[in-house]
C-alpha positions as CSV (number, residue, x, y, z in Angstrom):
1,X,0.0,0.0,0.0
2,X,0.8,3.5,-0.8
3,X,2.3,5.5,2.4
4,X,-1.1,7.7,2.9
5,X,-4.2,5.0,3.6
6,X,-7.1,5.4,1.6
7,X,-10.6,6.3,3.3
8,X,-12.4,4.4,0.5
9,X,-12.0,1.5,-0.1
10,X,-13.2,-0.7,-3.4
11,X,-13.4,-4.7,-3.7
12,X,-14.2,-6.0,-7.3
13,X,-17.0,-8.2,-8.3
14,X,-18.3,-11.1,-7.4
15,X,-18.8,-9.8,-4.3
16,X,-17.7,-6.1,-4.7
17,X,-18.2,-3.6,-2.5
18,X,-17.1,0.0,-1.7
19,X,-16.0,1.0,2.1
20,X,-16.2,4.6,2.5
21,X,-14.5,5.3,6.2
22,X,-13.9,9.5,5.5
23,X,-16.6,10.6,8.5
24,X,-15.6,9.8,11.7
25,X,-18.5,7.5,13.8
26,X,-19.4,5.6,10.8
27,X,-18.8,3.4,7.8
28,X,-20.9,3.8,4.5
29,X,-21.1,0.8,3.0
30,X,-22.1,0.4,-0.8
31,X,-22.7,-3.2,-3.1
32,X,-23.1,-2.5,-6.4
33,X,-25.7,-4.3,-9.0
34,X,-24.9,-8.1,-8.7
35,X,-22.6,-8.1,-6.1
36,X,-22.4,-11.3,-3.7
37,X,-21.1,-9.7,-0.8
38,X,-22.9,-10.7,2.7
39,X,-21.1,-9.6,6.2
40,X,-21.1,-13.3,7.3
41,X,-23.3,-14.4,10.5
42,X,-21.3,-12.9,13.2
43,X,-21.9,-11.0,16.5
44,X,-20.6,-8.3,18.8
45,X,-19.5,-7.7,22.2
46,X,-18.9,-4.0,23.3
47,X,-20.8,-2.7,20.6
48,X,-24.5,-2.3,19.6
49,X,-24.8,-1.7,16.1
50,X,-27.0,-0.1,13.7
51,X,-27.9,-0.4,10.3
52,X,-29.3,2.4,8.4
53,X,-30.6,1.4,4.9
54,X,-29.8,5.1,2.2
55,X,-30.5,3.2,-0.9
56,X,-32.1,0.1,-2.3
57,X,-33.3,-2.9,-0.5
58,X,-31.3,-5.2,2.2
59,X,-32.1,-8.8,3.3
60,X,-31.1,-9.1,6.9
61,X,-30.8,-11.8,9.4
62,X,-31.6,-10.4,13.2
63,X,-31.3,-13.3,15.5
64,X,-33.2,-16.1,13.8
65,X,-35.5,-14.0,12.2
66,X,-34.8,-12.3,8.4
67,X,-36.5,-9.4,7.0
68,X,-36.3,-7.3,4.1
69,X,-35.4,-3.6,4.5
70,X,-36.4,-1.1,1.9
71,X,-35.1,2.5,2.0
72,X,-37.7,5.2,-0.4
73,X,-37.7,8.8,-1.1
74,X,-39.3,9.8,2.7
75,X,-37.5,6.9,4.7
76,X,-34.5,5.5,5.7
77,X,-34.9,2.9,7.9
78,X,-32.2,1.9,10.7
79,X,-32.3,-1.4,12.5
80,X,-31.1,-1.6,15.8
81,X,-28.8,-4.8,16.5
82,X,-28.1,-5.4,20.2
83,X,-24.7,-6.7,21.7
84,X,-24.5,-10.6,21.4
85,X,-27.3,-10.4,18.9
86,X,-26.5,-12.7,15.9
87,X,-26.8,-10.6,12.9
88,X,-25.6,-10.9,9.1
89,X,-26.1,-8.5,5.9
90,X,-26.3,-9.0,1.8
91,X,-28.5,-7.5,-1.1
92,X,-32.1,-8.1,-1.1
93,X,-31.6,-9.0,-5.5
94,X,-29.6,-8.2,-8.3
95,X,-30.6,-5.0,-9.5
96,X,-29.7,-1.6,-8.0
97,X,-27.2,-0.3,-5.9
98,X,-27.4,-0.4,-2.0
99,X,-26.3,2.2,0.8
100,X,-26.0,1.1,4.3
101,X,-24.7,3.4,6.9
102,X,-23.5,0.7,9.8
103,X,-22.8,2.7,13.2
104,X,-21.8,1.7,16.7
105,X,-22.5,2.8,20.2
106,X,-20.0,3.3,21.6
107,X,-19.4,5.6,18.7
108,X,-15.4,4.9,18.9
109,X,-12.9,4.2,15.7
110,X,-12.7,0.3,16.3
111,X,-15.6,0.0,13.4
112,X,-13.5,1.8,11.0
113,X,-9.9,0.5,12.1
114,X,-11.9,-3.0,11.5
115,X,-12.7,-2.5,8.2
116,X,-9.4,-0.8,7.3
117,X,-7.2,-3.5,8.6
118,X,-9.8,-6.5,7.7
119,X,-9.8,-5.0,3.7
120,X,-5.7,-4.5,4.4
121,X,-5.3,-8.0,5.2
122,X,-7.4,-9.2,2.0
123,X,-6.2,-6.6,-0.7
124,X,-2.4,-6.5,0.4
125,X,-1.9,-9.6,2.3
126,X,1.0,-10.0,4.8
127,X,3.5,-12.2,3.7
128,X,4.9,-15.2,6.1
129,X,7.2,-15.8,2.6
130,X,9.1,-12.8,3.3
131,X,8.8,-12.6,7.3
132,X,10.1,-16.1,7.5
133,X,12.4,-16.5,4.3
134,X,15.1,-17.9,6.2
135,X,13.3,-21.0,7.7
136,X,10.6,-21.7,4.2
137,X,12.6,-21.3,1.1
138,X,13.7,-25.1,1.5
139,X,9.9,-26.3,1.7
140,X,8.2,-26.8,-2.1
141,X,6.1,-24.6,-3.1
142,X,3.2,-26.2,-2.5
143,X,3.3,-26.1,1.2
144,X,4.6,-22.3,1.0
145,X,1.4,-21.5,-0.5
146,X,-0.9,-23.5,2.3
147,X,1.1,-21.7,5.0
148,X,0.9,-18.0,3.3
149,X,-2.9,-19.0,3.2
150,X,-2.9,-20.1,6.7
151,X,-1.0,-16.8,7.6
152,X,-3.8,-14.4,6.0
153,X,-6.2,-16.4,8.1
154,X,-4.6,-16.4,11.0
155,X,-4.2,-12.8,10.6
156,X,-7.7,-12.3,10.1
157,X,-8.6,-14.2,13.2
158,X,-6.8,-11.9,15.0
159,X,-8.5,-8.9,13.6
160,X,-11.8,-10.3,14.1
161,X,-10.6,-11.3,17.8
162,X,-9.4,-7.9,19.1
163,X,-11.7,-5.7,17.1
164,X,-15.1,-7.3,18.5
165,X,-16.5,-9.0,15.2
166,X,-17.2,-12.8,16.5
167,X,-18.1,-15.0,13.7
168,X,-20.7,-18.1,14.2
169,X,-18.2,-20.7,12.5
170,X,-20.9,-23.6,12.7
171,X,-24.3,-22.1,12.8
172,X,-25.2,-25.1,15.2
173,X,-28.2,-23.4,16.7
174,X,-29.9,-24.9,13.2
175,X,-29.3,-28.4,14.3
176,X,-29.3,-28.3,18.0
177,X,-31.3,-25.5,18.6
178,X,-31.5,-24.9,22.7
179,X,-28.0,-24.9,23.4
180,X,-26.9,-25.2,19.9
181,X,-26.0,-20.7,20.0
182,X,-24.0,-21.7,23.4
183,X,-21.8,-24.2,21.5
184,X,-21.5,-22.1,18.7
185,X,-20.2,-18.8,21.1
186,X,-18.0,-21.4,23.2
187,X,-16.3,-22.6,19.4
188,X,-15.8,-19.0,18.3
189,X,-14.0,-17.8,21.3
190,X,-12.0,-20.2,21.7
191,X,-10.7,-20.6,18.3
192,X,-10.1,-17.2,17.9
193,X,-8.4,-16.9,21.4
194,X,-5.9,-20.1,20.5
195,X,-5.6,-17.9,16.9
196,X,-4.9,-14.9,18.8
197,X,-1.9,-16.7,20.5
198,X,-0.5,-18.3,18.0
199,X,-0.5,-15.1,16.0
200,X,1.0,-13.3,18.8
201,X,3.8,-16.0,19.0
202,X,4.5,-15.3,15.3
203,X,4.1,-11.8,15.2
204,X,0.3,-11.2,14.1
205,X,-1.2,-7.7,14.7
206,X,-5.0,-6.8,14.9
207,X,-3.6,-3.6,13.8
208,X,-1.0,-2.5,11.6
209,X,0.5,0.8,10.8
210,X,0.5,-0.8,6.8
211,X,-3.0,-0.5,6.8
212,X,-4.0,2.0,9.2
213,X,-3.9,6.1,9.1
214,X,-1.6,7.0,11.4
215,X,-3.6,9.1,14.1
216,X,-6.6,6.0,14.4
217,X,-3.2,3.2,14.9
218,X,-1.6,5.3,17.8
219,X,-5.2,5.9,19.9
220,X,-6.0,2.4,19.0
221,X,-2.6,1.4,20.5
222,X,-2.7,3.9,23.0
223,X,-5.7,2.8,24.6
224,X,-5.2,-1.1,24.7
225,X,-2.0,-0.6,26.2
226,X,-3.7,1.8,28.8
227,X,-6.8,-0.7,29.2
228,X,-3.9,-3.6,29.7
229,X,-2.5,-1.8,32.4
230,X,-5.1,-1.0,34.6
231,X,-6.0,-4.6,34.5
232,X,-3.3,-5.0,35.9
C-alpha cells in the first residue's frame, strides 16, 4: 500500500463492495448491481450496532428471524442490533445499488480500524514468505502456498478477535437448537483466542500501521495498552 491509507475502499465483483471510512462514527457501505457480498453471520461484544438502509433494499438476518429492508424517497430505515445479537447483511436481489450506513454505540474508531485492517489483510496480504524466508525457502512450493494462506487467516482471526466481530463458524443453533448458540459462542471464542496466540507468537497484529492512518493506529494502540495496564 501506498504510504497515505485510503478512506475508500473498493473490492471487485463477485462480491464487490465500496467502504467509504472518510466521516468519523461511521462506515458507509455500498454493493453495487450483482454483487455477492454478505457480512457473514457474526456477532458483537462491546458494541451495539446499527444499520441504516440510504439506498435500495437489504435482506437481513436479526437473530433467527430475516426481513427485508427497503429505504424510499421519505425513509430511511435503521435497525437496531443489540450486543450478542446474531446478525448478518447481503442484497435483497440483483438490481440496483445499496447504501447502508452501519454505526456503533459506543461511537469509537474500532468500526473503522476494522474495516481498514480486515480490507488490508485481503487486498495486500501479509506475507509469512518474506517474514520467515530464512526458515521456508527449502519447503516446495506447494506447502509455502498452504502456510501463506494459513497466515492471512490467521491474521484475520486476529482482527476479528481484538476488534469485536465474532463470527458463528458452525451455525449449530440450526441443528441443536436450545444450546446449539451456546456451542457455537463457546467454538468462536475459543478458536479465535488459540488464533490470537499463535498469531502473537509469530508476530500477528489486529492492527498494523501498513493499513492504518496514522492518528486512528496510535489511539487504538494507545488505549489497549492503557486498558492492559489498569488490569493489571
Amino acid at each position: 500500500m501506498s504510504n497515505e491509507i485510503p478512506k475508500v475502499i473498493t473490492r471487485q465483483l463477485p462480491n464487490a463492495v465500496v467502504y467509504d471510512l472518510s466521516t468519523p462514527g461511521h462506515v458507509r457501505i455500498t454493493l453495487p448491481p450483482t454483487s455477492t457480498w454478505s457480512s457473514g453471520l457474526h456477532w458483537h461484544e462491546s458494541h451495539t450496532e446499527y444499520l441504516r438502509v440510504i439506498k435500495g433494499s437489504i435482506r437481513a438476518r436479526v437473530g433467527d428471524t430475516w426481513k427485508v429492508i427497503t429505504a424510499t424517497e421519505g425513509e430511511q430505515p435503521e435497525v437496531r442490533i443489540d450486543r450478542f445479537m446474531w446478525h448478518e447483511w447481503q442484497r435483497a436481489g440483483p438490481d440496483g445499488e445499496v447504501i447502508v450506513i452501519e454505526r456503533t454505540d459506543p461511537a469509537d474508531e474500532e468500526k473503522s480500524i476494522f474495516f481498514w485492517n480486515l480490507n488490508g489483510v485481503i487486498l495486500n496480504p501479509p506475507s509469512i514468505l518474506n517474514k520467515y524466508a530464512w526458515a521456508l525457502s527449502w519447503f516446495p512450493r506447494f506447502v509455502r502456498d498452504v502456510l501463506q494462506d494459513f497466515w492471512i487467516t490467521l491474521n484475520l482471526f486476529v482482527i476479528f478477535y481484538h476488534l469485536d466481530n465474532f463470527p458463528a463458524f458452525s451455525n449449530a443453533n440450526n441443528l441443536i437448537p436450545i444450546i446449539g448458540k451456546q456451542l457455537d459462542q463457546i467454538a468462536s471464542h475459543a478458536i479465535l483466542y488459540l488464533a490470537t496466540w499463535f498469531g502473537w507468537l509469530l508476530g500477528a497484529q489486529p492492527v498494523r500501521r501498513a493499513y492504518t492512518p496514522s492518528s486512528a493506529y496510535d489511539r487504538w494502540w494507545e488505549t489497549k495498552n492503557s486498558n492492559s495496564a489498569k488490569r493489571e
